[in-house]
C-alpha positions as CSV (number, residue, x, y, z in Angstrom):
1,X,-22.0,6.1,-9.4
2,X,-24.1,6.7,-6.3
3,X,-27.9,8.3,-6.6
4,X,-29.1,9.8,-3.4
5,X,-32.0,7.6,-3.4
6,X,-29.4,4.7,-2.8
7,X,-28.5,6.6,-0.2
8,X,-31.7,7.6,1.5
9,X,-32.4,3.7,1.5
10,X,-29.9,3.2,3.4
11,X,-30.2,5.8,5.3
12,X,-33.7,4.5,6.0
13,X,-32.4,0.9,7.0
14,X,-29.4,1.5,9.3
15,X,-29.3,5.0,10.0
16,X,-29.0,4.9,13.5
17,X,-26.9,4.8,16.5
18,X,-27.2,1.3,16.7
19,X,-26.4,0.5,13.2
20,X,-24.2,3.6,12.5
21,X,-20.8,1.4,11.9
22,X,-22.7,-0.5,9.5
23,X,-24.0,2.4,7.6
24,X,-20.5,3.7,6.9
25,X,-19.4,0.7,5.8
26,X,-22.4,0.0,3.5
27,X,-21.8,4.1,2.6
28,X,-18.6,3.4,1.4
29,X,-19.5,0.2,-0.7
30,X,-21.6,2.0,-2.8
31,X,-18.6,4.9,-3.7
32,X,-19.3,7.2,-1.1
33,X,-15.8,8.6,0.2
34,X,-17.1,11.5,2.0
35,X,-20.4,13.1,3.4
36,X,-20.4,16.3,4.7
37,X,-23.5,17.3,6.8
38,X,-24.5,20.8,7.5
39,X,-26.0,21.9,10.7
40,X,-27.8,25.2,8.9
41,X,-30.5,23.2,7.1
42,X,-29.4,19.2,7.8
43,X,-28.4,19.1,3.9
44,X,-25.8,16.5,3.4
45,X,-23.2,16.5,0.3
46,X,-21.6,13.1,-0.8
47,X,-18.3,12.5,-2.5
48,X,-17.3,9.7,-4.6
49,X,-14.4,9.3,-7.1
50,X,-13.8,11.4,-9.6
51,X,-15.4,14.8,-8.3
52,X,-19.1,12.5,-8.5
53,X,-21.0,14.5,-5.6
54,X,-25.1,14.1,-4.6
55,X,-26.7,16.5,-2.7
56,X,-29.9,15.7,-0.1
57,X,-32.4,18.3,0.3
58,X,-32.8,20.2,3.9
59,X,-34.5,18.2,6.5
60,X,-35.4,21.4,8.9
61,X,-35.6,24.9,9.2
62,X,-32.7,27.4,8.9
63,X,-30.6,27.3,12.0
64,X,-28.0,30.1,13.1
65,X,-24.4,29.1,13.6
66,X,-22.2,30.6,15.8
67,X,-18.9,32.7,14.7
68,X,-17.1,30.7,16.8
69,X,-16.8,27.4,18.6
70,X,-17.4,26.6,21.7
71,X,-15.7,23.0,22.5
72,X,-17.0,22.8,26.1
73,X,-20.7,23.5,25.4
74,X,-20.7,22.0,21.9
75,X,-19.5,18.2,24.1
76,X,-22.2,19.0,26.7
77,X,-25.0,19.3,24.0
78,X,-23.2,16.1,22.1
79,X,-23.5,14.3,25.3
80,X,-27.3,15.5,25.9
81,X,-28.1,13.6,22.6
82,X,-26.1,10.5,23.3
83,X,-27.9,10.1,26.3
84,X,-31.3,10.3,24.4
85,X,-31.9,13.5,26.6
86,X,-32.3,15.2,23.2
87,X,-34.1,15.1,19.6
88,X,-32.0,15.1,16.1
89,X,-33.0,18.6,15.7
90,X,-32.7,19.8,19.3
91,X,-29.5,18.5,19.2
92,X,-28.7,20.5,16.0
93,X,-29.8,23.7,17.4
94,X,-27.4,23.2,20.5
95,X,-25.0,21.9,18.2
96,X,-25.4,24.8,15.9
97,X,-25.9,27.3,19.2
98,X,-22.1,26.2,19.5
99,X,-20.7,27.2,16.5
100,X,-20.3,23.7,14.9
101,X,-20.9,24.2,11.0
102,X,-20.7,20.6,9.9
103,X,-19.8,17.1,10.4
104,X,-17.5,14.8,7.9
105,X,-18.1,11.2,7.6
106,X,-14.7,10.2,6.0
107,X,-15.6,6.6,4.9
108,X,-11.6,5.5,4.2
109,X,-10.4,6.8,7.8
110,X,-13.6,5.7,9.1
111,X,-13.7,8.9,11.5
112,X,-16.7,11.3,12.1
113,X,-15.2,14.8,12.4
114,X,-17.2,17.1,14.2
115,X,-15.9,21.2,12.4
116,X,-16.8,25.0,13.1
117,X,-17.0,27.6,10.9
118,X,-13.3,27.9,10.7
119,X,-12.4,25.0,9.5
120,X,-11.0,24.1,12.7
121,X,-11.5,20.1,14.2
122,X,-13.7,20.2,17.3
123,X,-13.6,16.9,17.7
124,X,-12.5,13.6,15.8
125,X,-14.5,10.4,16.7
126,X,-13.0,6.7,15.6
127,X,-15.8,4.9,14.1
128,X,-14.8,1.1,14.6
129,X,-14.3,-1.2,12.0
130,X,-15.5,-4.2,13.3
131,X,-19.0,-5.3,12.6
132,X,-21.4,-5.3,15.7
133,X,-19.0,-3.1,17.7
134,X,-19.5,0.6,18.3
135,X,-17.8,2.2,20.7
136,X,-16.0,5.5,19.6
137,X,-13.0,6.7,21.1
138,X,-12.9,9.9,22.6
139,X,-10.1,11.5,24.9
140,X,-9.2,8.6,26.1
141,X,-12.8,7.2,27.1
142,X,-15.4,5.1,25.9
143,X,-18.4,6.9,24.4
144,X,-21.5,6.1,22.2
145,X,-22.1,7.5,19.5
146,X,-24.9,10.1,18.1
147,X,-28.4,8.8,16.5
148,X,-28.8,11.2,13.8
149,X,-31.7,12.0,11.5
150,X,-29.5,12.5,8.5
151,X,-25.7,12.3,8.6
């Protein structure tokens, strides 16, 4: 079973775009199965086998999410942050601004899944395997991926 202090050390050590891939996959060797992140406060919920679930506390202020998505403006803001234009939590705003509600980590399919408030899939990104490589695949192109405070 997984504490969230495991998790915040790693967190701490390879939570970044660079090391993201690595992350995951050190994620999902502690139990970790899933990891839900919530643009509203930054909270993230973890799932393990059999219902085991941690909780992390908020990591900023109450943000407003949008009824509904917006795919086009919700990318552009994506893109803002994966060109360092943006900070983690300007990045949530625009995110939030755009009516995404969460992100799932899904350490088995190794995807990052990028959700609004209803339920839909605004985006699915391919997190690759392979140590020292990560590129995601998006629509058919190369792109990197985000550096996130807290995922």
């Amino acid at each position: 079973m997984f504490t969230i202090e495991q998790i915040d050390d790693l967190h701490d050590r390879l939570g970044s775009a660079r090391t993201f891939p690595e992350y995951v996959r050190a994620l999902k060797a502690l139990g970790v199965e899933r990891c839900d992140s919530y643009l509203a406060d930054g909270h993230s919920e973890y799932f393990g086998q059999g219902g085991h679930r941690v909780v992390s506390p908020a990591v900023h202020e109450v943000l407003a999410v949008a009824e509904t998505g917006q795919r086009e403006t919700f990318l552009e803001h994506l893109g803002r942050h994966e060109r360092h234009e943006t900070t983690y939590l300007e990045m949530s705003k625009g995110l939030a601004q755009s009516g995404i509600e969460k992100w799932t980590i899904d350490t088995g399919r190794m995807t990052m899944t990028f959700y609004d408030k209803a339920g839909t899939e605004m985006l699915v990104e391919n997190i690759s395997p392979a140590p020292g490589s990560w590129d995601t695949v998006r629509q058919g192109r190369r792109s990197r991926p985000l550096g996130q405070r807290r995922l």
